[in-house]
C-alpha positions in Angstrom: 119.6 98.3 105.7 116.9 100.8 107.1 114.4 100.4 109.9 111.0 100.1 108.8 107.5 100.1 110.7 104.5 98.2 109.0 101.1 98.3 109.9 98.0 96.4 109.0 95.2 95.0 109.9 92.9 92.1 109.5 88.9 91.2 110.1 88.8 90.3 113.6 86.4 87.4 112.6 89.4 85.4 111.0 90.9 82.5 112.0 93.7 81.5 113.6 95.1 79.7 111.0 94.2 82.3 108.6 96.3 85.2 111.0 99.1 83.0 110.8 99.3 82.7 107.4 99.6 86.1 106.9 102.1 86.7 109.5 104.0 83.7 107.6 103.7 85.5 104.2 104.9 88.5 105.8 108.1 87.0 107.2 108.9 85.3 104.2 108.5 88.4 101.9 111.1 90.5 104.6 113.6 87.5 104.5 113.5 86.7 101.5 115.2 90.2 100.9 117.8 89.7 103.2 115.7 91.8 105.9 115.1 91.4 109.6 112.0 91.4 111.8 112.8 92.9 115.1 109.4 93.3 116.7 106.1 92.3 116.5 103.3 93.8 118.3 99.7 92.3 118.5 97.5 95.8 119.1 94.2 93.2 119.3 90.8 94.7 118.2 90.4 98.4 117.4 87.5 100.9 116.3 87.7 101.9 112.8 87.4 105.4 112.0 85.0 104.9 109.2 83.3 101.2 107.7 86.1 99.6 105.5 84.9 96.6 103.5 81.6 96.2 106.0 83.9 96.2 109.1 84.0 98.3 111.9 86.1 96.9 113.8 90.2 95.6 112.5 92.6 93.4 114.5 95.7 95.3 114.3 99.3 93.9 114.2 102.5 96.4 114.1 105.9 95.1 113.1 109.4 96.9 113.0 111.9 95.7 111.0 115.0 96.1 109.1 115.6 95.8 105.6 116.8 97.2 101.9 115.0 99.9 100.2 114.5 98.4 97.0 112.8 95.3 98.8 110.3 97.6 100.2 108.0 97.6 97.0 108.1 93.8 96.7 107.2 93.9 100.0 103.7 96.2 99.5 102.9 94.0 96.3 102.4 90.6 99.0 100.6 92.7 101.1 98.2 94.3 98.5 97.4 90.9 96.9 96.7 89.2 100.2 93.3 89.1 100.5 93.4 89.1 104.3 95.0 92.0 104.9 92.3 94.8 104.5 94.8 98.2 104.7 98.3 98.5 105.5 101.1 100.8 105.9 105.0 100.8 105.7 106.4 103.7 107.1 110.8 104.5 107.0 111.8 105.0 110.9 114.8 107.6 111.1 114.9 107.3 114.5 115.9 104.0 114.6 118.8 102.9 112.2 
């Protein structure tokens, strides 16, 4: 299994209920491949560089974890059809292994 580093974000004006969903979804769709989640990271609120969707503003989560290459796509499909999540992005760690 390799390390892996994902990053998305959400509009800040969602709800509880709503955040945890999509950390749920998330979790699922790395365990169901047999991954790991080793860290997650609540970054909070955060400028945007440029208006996405009418926001200015995203509430940013980070999460490293481990898990199989080929699970990786499956993975990007939850997260593009989750309307929650506005942007996102899974990046391979080689310092980590």
């Amino acid at each position: 299994m390799k390390a892996y580093e994902l990053l998305f974000f959400v509009d800040p004006a969602l709800d509880v209920e709503s955040r945890a969903a999509v950390m749920k979804r998330i979790d699922v769709a790395i365990a169901d491949g047999s991954g790991k989640v080793d860290n997650v990271e609540e970054w909070g609120k955060r400028k945007l560089a440029y208006e996405i969707n009418k926001l200015i503003e995203g509430d940013y989560t980070l999460i490293n974890f481990h898990a199989d290459p080929t699970q990786i796509a499956e993975l990007d499909r939850v997260l593009r059809v989750t309307d929650a999540v506005q942007r996102h992005m899974i990046v391979r760690r080689d310092d980590q292994e």
